[in-house]
C-alpha positions in Angstrom: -99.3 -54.4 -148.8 -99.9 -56.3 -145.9 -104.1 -56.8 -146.1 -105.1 -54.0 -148.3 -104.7 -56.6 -151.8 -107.2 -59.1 -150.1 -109.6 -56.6 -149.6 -109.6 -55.1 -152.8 -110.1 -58.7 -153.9 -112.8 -59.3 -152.0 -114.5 -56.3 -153.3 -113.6 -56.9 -156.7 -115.4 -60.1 -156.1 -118.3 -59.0 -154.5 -118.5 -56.8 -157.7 -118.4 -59.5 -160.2 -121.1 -61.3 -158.3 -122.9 -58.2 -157.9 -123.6 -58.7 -154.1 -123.7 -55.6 -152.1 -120.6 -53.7 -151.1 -118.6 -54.2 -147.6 -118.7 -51.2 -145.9 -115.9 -50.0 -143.9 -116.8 -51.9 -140.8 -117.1 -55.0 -142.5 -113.4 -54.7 -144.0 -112.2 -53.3 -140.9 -113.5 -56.7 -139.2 -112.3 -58.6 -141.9 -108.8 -57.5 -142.9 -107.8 -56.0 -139.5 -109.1 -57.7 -136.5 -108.7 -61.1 -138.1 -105.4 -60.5 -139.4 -103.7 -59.3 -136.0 -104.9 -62.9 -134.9 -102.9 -64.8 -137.2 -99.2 -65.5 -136.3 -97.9 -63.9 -139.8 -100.0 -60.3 -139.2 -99.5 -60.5 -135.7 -97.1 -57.8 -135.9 -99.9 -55.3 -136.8 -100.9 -55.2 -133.6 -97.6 -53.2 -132.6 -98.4 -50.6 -135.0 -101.4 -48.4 -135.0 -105.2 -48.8 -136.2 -105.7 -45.5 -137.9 -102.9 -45.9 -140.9 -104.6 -49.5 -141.4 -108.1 -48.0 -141.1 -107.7 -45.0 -143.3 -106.3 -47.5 -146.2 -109.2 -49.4 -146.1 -111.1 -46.1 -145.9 -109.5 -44.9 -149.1 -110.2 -48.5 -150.8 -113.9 -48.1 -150.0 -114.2 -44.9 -151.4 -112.3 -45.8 -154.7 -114.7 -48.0 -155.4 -117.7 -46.0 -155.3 
């Protein structure tokens, strides 16, 4: 999946450090925004937000 294993990492290692959680804005920040500005993920600037908001949305609240 195109960001949604690098932010389950980073939670997973926030976790193990036992630092606070990201919250939703801070992945959305993170794994979106900063992705459409590099030239691999640029492409996810064609599509739309919501799909790549919800899955981070989901991923937040699976690890509640």
């Amino acid at each position: 999946m195109w960001r949604v294993n690098d932010s389950l990492a980073c939670c997973q290692e926030k976790y193990t450090l036992r630092e606070k959680k990201t919250t939703n804005t801070e992945l959305q920040k993170l794994f979106i925004t900063q992705a459409k500005k590099t030239e691999d993920r640029e492409w996810l600037s064609e599509v739309s937000a919501i799909p790549l908001q919800q899955s981070l949305n989901d991923l937040n609240q699976a690890l509640l």
